[in-house]
FIPAZA-62721 format. One record per residue (C-alpha): residue in three letters; y, x, z. Coordinates in steps of 0.2 Angstrom, whole numbers, plus 5000, padded with zeros to 4 digits. Layout:
<rs>
ALAYXZ...
</rs>
This chain:
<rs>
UNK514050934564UNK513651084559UNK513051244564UNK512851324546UNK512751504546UNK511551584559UNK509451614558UNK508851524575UNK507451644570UNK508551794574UNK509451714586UNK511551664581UNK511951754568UNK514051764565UNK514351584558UNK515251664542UNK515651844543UNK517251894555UNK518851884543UNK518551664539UNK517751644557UNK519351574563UNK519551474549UNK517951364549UNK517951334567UNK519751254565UNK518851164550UNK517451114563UNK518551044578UNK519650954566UNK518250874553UNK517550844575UNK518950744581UNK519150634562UNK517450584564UNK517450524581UNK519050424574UNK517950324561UNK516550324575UNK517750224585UNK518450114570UNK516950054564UNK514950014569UNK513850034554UNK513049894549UNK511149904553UNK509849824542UNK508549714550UNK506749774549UNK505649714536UNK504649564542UNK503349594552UNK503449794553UNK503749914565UNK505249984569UNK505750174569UNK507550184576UNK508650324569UNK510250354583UNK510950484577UNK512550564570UNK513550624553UNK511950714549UNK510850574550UNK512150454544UNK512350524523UNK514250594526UNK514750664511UNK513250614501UNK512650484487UNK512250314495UNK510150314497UNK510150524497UNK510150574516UNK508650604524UNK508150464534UNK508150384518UNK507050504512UNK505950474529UNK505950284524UNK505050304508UNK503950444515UNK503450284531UNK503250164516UNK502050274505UNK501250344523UNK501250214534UNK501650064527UNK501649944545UNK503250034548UNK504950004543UNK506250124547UNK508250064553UNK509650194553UNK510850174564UNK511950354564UNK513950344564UNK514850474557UNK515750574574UNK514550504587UNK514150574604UNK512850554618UNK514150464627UNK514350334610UNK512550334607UNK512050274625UNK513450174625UNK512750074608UNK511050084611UNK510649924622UNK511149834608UNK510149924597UNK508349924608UNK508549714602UNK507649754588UNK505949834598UNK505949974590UNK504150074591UNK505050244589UNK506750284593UNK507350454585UNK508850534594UNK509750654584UNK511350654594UNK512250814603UNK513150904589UNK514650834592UNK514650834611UNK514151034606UNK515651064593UNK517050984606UNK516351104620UNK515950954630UNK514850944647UNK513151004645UNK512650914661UNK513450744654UNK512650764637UNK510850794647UNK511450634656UNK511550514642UNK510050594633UNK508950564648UNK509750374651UNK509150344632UNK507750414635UNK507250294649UNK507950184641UNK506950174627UNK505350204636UNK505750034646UNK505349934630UNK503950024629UNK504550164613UNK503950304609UNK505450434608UNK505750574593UNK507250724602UNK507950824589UNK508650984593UNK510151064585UNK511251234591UNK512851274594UNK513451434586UNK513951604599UNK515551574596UNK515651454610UNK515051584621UNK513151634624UNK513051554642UNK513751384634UNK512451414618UNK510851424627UNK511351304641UNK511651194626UNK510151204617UNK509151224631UNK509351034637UNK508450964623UNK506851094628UNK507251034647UNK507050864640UNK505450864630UNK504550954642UNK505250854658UNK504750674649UNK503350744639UNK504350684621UNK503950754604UNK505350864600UNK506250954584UNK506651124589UNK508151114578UNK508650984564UNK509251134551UNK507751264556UNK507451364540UNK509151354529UNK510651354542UNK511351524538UNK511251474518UNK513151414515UNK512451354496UNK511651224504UNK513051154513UNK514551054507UNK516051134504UNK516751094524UNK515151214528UNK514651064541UNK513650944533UNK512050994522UNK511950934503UNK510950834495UNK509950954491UNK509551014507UNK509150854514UNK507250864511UNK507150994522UNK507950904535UNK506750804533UNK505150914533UNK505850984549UNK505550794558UNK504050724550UNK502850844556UNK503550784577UNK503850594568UNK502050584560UNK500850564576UNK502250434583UNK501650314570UNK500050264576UNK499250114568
</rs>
């Protein structure tokens, strides 16, 4: 669920340049539809919280949910050791599947909110984004899970991502303009946008030129701990 290949400082920039265009958003909308595949075929199996900890939630997609990558090398992995050296009374649960939407995440998330999460983190919307799928159904879902989670009394991380101009600019900024709408209607703590700073830097990104490497995932996660920190009140 990537967008790899444009500055958000500048704006879209041309995902890759004009001649392979076609090329990687066939590779997009195919690697789209195999993940929602797995997504249907499968829950992830979601590690109960350390005894007596608080619980940050992770709801998110393929980039939360290490596709591609070494087991224990994605970055909410990365954020649970950063919460255990930082602030220890918390213990942080990922529950990303691979192919997820806002429609899935909603769907999944009663069951999750079981666990009292203090902080749920919603990274979902890339996929919804990739397909070309209702903007006002994906502000739908984030706003139910948004409620959602305030109703057992969470505390809510939105993180942003973008879809790339090639989707049309209208679709683009309605797109990304729903997690702004979001944050600033429920007064949430918001990531602007999950691959701020490296998105246009193919290097960084496996060779499907969707899903970042390992090596980019630190940045990932300096991108959320700066919203995350002031969450995890003591």
């Amino acid at each position: 669920m990537n967008l790899a290949g444009w500055s958000p400082a500048h704006g879209f920039r041309s995902i890759v340049r004009a001649g392979a265009l076609a090329g990687v958003l066939a590779r997009l909308l195919v690697r789209a539809l195999l993940l929602t595949a797995m997504a249907m075929s499968a829950l992830p199996a979601v590690a109960a919280p350390a005894a007596g900890a608080r619980t940050v939630l992770v709801l998110g997609d393929s980039l939360s949910a290490e596709y591609g990558l070494a087991r224990d090398s994605g970055w909410v992995k990365l954020l649970s050791a950063r919460v255990d050296q930082m602030a220890p009374e918390y213990s942080v649960v990922n529950a990303s599947i691979s192919g997820d939407t806002t429609s899935g995440g909603r769907t999944r998330l009663a069951a999750l909110l079981r666990l009292q999460p203090a902080v749920v983190v919603i990274e979902l919307g890339a996929n919804d984004g990739l397909r070309g799928l209702s903007v006002d159904a994906m502000r739908d879902n984030l706003q139910a899970m948004i409620e959602a989670c305030r109703r057992q009394g969470a505390r809510v991380l939105l993180v942003g991502i973008r879809v790339p101009p090639n989707y049309g600019d209208a679709y683009a900024e309605a797109f990304h303009a729903v997690y702004t709408t979001l944050a600033q209607r429920n007064h949430l703590a918001l990531v602007p946008f999950l691959l701020d700073g490296f998105a246009d830097r193919l290097e960084l990104f496996q060779p499907d030129h969707i899903h970042p490497l390992a090596v980019a995932q630190g940045r990932m996660l300096d991108n959320v701990w700066p919203h995350l920190k002031p969450l995890l009140r003591p």
